[in-house]
The first five atom37 places (N, CA, C, CB, O) and aatype in JSON, in Angstrom:
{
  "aatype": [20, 20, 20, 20, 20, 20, 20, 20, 20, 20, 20, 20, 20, 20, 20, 20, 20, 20, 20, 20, 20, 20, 20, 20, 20, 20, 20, 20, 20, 20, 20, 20, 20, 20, 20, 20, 20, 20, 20, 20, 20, 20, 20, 20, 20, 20, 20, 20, 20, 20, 20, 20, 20, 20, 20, 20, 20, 20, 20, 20, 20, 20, 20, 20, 20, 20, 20, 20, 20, 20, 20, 20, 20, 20, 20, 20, 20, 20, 20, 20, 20, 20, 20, 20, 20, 20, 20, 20, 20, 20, 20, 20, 20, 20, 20, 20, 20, 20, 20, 20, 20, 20, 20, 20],
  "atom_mask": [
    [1, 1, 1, 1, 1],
    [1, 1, 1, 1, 1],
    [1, 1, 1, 1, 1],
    [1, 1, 1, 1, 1],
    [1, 1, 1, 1, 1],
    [1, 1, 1, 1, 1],
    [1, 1, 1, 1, 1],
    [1, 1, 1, 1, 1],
    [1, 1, 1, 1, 1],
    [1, 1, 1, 1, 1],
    [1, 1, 1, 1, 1],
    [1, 1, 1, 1, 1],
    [1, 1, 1, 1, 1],
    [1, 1, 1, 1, 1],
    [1, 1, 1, 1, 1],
    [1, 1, 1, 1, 1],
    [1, 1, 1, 1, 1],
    [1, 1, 1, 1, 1],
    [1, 1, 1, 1, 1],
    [1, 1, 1, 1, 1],
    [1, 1, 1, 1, 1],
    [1, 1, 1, 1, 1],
    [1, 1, 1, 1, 1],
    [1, 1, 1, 1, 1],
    [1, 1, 1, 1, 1],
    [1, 1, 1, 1, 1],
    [1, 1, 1, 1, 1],
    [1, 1, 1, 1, 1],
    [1, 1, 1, 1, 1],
    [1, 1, 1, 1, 1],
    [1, 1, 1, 1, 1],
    [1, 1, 1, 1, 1],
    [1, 1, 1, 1, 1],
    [1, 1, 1, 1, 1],
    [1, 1, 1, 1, 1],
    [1, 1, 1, 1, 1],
    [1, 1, 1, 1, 1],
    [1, 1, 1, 1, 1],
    [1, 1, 1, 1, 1],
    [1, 1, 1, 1, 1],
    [1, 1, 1, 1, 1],
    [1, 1, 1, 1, 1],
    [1, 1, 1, 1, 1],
    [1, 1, 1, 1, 1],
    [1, 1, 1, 1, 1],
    [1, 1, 1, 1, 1],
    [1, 1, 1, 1, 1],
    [1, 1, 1, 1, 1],
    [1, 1, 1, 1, 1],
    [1, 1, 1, 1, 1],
    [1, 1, 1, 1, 1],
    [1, 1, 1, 1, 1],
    [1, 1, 1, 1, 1],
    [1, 1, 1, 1, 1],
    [1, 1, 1, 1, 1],
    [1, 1, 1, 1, 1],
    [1, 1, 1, 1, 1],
    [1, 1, 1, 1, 1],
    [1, 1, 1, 1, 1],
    [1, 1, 1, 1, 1],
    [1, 1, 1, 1, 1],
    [1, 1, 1, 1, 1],
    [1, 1, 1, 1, 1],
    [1, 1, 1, 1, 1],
    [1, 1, 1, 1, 1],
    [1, 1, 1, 1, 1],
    [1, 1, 1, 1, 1],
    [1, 1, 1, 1, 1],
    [1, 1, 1, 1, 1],
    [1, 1, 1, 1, 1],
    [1, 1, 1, 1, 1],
    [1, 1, 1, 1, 1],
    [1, 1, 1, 1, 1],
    [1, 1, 1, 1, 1],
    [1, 1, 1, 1, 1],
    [1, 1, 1, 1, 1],
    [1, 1, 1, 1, 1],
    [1, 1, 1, 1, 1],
    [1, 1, 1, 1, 1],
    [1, 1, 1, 1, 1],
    [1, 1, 1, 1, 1],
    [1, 1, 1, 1, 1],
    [1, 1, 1, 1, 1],
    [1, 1, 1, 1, 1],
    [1, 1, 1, 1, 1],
    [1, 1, 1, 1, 1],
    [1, 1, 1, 1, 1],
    [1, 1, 1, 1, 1],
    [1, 1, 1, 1, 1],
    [1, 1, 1, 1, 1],
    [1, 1, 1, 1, 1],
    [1, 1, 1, 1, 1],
    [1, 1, 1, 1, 1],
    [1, 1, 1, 1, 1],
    [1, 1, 1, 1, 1],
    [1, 1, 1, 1, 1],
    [1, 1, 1, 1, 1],
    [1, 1, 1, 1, 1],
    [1, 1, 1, 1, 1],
    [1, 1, 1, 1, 1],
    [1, 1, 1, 1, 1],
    [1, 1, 1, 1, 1],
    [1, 1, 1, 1, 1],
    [1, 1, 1, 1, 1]
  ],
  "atom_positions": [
    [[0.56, 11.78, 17.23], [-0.19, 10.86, 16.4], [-1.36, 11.64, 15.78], [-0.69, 9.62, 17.22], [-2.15, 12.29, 16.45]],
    [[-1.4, 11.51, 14.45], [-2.68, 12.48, 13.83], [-3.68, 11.19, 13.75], [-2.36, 13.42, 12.02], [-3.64, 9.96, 13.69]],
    [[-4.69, 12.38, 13.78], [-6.06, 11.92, 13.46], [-6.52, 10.21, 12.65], [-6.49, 13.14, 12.48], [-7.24, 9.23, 12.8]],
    [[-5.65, 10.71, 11.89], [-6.03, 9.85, 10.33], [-5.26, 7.85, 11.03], [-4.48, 10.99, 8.24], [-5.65, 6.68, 10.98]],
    [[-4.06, 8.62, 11.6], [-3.21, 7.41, 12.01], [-4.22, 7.08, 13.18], [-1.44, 7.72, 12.49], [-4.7, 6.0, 12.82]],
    [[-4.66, 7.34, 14.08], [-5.68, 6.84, 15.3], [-6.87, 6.13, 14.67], [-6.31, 8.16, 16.28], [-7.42, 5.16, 15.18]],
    [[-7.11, 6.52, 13.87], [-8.12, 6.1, 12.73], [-7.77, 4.51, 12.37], [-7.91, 7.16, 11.25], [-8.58, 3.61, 12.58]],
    [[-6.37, 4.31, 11.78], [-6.12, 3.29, 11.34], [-5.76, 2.26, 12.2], [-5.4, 3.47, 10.56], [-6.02, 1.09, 11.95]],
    [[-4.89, 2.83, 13.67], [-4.99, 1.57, 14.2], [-6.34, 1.66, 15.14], [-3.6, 1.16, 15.0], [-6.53, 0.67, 15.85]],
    [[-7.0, 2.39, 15.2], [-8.65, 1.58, 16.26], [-9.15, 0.88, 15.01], [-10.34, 3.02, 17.11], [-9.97, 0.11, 15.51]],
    [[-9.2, 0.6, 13.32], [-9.57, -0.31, 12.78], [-9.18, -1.48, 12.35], [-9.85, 0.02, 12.25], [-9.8, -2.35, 11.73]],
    [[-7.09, -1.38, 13.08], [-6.64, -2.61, 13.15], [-6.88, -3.26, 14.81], [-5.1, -2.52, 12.63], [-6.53, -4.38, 15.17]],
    [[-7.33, -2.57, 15.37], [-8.06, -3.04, 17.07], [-9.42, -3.68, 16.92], [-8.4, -1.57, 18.22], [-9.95, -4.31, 17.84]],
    [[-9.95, -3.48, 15.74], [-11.52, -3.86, 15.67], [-11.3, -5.18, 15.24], [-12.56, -2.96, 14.62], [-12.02, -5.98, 15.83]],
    [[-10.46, -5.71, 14.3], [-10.31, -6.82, 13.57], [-9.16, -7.66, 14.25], [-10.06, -6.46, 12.11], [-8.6, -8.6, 13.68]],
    [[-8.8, -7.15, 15.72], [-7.33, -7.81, 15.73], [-8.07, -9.39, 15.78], [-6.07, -7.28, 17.35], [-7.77, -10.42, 15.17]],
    [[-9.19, -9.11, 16.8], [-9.57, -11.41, 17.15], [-10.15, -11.8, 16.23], [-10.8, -12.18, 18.54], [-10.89, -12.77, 16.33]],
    [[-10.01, -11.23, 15.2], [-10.45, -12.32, 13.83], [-8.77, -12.1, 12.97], [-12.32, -11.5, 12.5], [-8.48, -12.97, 12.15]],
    [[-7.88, -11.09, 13.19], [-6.88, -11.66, 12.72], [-6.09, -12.76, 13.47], [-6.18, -10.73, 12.42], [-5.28, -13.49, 12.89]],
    [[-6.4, -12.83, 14.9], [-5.91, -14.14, 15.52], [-6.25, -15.01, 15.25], [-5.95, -14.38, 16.52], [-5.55, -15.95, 15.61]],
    [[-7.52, -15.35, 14.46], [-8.32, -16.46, 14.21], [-7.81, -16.6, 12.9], [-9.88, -16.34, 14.4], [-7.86, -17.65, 12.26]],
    [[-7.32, -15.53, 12.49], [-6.71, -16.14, 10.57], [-5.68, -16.63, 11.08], [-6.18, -14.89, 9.01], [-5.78, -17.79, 10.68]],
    [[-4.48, -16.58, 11.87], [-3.66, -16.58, 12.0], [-3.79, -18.24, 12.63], [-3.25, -15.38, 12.54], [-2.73, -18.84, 12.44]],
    [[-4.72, -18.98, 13.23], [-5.03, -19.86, 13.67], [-5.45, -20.45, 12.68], [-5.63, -19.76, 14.56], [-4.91, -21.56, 12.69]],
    [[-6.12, -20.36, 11.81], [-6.91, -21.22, 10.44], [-6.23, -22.48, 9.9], [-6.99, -20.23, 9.05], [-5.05, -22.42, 9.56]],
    [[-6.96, -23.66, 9.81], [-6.11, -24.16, 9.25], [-6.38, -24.83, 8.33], [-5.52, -24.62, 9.84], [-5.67, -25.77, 7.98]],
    [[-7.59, -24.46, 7.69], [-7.85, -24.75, 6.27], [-7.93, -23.19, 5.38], [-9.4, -25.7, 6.19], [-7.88, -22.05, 5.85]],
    [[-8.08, -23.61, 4.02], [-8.05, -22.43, 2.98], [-9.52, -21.82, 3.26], [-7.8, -22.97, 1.22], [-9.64, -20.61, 3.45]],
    [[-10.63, -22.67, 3.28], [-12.2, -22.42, 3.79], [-12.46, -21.53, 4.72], [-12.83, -23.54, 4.35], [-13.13, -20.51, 4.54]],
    [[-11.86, -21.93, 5.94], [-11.61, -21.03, 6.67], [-11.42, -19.77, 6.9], [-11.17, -21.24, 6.89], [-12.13, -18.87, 7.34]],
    [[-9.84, -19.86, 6.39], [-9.09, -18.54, 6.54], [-10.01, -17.7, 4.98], [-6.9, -18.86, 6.39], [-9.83, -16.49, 4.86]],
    [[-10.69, -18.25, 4.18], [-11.14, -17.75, 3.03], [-12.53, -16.51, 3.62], [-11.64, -19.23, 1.97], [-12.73, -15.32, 3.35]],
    [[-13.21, -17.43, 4.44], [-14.43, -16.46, 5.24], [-13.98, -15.49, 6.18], [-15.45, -17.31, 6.13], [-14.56, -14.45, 6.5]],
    [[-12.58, -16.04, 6.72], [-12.13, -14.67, 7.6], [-11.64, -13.74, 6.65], [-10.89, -14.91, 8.75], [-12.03, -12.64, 7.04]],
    [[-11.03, -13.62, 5.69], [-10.29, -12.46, 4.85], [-11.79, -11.92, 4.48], [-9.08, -12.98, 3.34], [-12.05, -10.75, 4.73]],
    [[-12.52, -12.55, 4.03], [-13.82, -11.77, 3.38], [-14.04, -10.94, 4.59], [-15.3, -12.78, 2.9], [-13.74, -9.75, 4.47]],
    [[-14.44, -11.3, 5.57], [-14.65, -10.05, 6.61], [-13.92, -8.83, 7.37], [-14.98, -10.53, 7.47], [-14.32, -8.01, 8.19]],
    [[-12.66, -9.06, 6.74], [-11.59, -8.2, 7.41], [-10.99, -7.6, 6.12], [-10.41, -9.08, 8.41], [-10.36, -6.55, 6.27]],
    [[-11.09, -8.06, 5.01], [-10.19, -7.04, 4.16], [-10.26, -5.72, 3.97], [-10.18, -7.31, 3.05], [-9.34, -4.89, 4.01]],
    [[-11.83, -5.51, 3.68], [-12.18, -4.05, 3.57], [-11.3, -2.89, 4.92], [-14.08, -4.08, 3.76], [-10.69, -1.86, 4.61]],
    [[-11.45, -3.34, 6.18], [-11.17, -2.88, 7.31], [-9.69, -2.67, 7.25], [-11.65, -3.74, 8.35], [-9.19, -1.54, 7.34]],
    [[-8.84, -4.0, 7.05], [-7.56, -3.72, 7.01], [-6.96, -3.06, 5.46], [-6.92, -5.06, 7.41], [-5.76, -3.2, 5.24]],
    [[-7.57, -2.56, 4.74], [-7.54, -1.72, 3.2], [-7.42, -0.49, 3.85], [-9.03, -1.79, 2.02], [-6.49, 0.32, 3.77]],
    [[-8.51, -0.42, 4.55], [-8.95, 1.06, 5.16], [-7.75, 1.3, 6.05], [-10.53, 1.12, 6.12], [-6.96, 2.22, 5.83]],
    [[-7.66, 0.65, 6.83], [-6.14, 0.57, 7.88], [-5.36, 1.26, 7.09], [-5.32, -1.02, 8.26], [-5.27, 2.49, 7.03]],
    [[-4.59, 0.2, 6.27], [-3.38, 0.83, 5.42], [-3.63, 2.01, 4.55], [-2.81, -0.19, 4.49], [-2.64, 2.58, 4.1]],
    [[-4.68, 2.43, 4.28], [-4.54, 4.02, 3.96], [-4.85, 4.94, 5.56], [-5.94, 4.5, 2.57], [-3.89, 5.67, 5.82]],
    [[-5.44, 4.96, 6.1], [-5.81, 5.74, 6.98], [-4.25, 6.19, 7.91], [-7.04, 4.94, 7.77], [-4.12, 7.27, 8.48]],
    [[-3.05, 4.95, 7.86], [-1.95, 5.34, 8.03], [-1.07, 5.64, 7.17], [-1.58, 4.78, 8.6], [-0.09, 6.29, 7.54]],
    [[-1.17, 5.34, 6.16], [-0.32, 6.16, 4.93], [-0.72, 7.27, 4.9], [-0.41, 5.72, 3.5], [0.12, 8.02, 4.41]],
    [[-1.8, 7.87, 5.24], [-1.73, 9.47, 4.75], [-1.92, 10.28, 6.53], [-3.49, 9.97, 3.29], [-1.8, 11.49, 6.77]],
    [[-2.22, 9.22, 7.52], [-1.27, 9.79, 8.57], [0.54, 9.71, 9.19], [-1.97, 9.4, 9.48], [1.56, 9.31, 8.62]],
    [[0.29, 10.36, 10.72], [1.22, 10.26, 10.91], [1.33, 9.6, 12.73], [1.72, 11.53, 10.37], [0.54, 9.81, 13.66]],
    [[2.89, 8.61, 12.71], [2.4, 8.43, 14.31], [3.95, 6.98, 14.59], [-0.04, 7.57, 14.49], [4.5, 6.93, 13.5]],
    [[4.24, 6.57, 14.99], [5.11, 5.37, 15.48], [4.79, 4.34, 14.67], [4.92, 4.92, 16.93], [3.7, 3.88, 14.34]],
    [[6.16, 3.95, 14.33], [5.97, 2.91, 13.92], [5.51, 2.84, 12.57], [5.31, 2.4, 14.7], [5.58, 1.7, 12.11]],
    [[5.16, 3.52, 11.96], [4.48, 4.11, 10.87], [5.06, 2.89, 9.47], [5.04, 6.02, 10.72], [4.47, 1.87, 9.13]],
    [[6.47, 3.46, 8.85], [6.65, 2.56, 7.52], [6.69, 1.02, 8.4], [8.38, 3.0, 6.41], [7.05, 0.09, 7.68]],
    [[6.5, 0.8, 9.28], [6.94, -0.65, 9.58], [5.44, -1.02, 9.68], [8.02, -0.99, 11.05], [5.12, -2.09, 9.18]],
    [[4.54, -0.31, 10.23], [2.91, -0.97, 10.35], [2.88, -0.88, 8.54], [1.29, 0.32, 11.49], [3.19, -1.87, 7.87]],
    [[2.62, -0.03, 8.12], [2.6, -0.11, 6.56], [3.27, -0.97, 5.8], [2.97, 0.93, 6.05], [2.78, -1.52, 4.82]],
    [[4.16, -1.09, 6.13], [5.12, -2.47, 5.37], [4.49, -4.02, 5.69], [6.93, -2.53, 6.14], [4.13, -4.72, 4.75]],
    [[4.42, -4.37, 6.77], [3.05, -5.66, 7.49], [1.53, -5.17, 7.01], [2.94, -5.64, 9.69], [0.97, -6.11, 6.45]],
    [[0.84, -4.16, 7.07], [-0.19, -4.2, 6.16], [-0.28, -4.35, 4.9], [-0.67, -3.43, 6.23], [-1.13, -5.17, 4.54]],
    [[0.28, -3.87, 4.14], [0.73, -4.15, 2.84], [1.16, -5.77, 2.12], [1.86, -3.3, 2.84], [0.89, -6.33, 1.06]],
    [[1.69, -5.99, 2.92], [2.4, -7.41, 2.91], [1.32, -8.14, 2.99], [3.45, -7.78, 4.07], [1.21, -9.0, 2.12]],
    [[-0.03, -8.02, 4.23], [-1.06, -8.63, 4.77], [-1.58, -8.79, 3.62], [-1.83, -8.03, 5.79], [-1.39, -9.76, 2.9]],
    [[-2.37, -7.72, 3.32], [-3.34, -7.64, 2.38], [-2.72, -8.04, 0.79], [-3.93, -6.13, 2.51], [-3.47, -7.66, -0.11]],
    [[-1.72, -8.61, 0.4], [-1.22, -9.39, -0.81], [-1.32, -10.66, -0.55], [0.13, -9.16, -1.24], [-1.36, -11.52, -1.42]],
    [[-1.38, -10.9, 0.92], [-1.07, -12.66, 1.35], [-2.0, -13.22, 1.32], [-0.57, -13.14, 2.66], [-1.99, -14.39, 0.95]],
    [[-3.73, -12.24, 1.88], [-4.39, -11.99, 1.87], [-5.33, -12.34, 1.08], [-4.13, -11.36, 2.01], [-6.2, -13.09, 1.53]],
    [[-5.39, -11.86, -0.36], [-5.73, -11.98, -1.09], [-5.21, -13.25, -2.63], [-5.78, -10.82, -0.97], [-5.76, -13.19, -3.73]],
    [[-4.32, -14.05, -2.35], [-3.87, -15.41, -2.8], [-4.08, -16.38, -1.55], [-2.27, -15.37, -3.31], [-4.42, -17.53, -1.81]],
    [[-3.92, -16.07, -0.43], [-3.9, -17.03, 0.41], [-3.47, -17.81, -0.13], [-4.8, -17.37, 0.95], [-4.32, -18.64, -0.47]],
    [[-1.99, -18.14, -0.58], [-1.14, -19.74, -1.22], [-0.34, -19.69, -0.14], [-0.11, -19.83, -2.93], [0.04, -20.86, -0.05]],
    [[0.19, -19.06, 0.77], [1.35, -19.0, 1.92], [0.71, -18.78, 3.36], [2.45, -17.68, 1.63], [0.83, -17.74, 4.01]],
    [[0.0, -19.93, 3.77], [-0.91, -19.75, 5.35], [0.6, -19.43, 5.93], [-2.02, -21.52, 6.26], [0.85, -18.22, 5.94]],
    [[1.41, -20.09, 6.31], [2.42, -19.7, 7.25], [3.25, -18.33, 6.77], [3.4, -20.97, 7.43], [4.25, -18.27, 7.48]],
    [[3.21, -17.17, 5.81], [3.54, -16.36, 5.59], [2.28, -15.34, 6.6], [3.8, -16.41, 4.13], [2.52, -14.74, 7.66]],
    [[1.1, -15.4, 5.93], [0.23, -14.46, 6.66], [0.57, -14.9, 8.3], [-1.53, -14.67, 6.15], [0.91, -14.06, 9.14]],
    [[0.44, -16.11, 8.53], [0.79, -16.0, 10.09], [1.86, -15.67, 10.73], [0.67, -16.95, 10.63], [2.02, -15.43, 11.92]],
    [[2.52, -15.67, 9.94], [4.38, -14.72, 10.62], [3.58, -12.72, 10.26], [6.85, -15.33, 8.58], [3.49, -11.82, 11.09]],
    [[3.22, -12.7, 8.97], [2.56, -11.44, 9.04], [1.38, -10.69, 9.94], [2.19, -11.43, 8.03], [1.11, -9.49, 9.99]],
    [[1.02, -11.39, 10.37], [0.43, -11.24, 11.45], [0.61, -10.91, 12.69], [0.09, -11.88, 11.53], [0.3, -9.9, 13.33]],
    [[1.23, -11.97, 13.0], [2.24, -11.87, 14.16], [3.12, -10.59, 14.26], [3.19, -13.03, 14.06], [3.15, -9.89, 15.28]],
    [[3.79, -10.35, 13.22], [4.11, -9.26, 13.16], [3.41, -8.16, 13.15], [4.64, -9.27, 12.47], [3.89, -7.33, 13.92]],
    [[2.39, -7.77, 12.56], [1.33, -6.89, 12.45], [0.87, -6.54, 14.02], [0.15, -7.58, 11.52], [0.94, -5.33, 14.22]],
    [[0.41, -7.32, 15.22], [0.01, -7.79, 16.02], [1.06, -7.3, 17.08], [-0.27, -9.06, 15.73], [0.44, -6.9, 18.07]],
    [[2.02, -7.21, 17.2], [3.1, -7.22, 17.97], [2.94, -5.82, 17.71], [4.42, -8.07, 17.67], [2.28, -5.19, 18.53]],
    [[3.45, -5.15, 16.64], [3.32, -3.58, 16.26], [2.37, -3.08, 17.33], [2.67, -3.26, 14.63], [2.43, -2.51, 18.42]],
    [[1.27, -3.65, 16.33], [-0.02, -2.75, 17.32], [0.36, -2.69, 18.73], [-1.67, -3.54, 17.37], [0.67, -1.64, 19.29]],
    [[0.35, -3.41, 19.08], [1.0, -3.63, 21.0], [1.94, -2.36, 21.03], [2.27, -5.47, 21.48], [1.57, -1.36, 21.64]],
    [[3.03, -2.39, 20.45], [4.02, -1.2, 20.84], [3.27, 0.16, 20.35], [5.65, -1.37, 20.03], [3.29, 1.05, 21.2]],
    [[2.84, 0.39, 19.55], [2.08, 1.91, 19.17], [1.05, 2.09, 20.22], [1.24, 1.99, 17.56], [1.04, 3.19, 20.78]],
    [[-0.08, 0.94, 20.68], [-0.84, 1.27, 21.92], [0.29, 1.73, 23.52], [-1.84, -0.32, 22.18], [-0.07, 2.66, 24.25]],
    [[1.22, 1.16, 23.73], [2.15, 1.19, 24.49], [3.02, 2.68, 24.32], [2.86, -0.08, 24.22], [3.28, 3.4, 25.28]],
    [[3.34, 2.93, 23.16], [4.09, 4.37, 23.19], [2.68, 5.49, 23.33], [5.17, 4.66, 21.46], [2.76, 6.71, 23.46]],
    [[1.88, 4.96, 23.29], [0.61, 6.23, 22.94], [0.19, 6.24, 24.8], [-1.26, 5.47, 21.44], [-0.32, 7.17, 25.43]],
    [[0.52, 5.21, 25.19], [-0.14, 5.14, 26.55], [0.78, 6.32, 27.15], [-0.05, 3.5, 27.4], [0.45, 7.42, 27.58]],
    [[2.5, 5.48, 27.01], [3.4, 6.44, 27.75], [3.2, 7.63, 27.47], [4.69, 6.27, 27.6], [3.14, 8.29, 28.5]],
    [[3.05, 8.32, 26.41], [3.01, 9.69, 25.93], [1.72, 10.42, 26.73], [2.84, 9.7, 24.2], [1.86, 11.56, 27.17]],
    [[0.45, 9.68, 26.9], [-0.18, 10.01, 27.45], [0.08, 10.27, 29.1], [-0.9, 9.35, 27.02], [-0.52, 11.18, 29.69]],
    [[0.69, 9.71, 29.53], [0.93, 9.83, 30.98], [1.8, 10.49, 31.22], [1.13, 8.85, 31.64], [1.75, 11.34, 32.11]],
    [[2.91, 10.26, 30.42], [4.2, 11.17, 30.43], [3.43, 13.12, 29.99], [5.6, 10.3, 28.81], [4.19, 14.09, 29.92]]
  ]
}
């Protein structure tokens, strides 16, 4: 895992309990004040792993990407929350292969 990719997911670890909380939202108001505080972070995410390298890689990029379009219309609450979810699940397995690798 390079540099750049460790980079991107400890800044999708910083924002994960406010992406649970978008993912929970259930007005537009809402979920409108959570994207304001997380977009910049998850922007930064999706480059910091596009120009690294590490697990999981086009599939976290493909759910960030996706995020940050849903993101930014917020017209599909139950799209970002399947994206999420998905997003969310990822992270879990890349912390999980990074653990094994570490011990292994």
């Amino acid at each position: 895992m390079t540099k750049e990719f460790e980079i991107g997911i400890n800044l999708l670890k910083r924002v994960q309990k406010e992406l649970e909380e978008l993912s929970q939202a259930q007005d537009r108001l809402t979920a409108r004040k959570i994207v304001n505080s997380i977009v910049n972070p998850i922007t930064a995410s999706a480059y910091q792993i596009r120009v690294g390298d590490g697990p999981y890689k086009e599939e976290l990029l493909e759910n960030l990407l996706k995020l940050v379009k849903e993101m930014r219309e917020l017209s599909d609450m139950n799209g970002v929350r399947e994206t999420i979810k998905k997003l969310l699940e990822l992270l879990k397995e890349v912390e999980e292969t990074s653990t094994e690798k570490k011990e292994g």
